[in-house]
C-alpha positions, 0 to 999 in steps of 0.5 A: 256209386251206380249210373246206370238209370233203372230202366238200363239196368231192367234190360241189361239183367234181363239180357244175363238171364236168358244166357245159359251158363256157358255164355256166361262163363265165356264172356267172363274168361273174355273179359279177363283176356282183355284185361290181362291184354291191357295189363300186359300191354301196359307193362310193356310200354313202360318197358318195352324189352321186358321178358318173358319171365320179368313180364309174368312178375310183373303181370302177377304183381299188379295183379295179386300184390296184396292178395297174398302175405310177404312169403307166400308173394316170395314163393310165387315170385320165385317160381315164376322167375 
């Protein structure tokens, strides 16, 4: 699907050329601080007293679940715990 009228999508694409690579790179690591704020946020509002370590299970899981087979997620998980 895409909603994004023809005449936006010039200017927006335009727009991404004329930023340099680094400009580039740092609006992408600032989108995904902002999701994993969002993540992190979420997590904790279902359970507010969560540590640290519970916390990076949990942000890892809603993240890479079904990135990885049952025993690589077991290694993760456990070096994470």
């Amino acid at each position: 699907m895409n909603d994004t009228s023809p005449m936006a999508g010039k200017v927006f694409n335009e727009m991404m050329r004329k930023k340099s690579g680094v400009e580039k790179m740092l609006m992408g690591a600032s989108m995904f601080d902002s999701a994993r704020a969002i993540s992190r946020a979420v997590i904790l509002e279902k359970n507010p007293d969560l540590p640290p370590d519970k916390l990076r299970v949990e942000l890892f899981l809603s993240w890479y679940k079904e990135d990885f087979d049952e025993e690589s997620r077991k290694r993760i998980l456990d070096a994470l715990s």
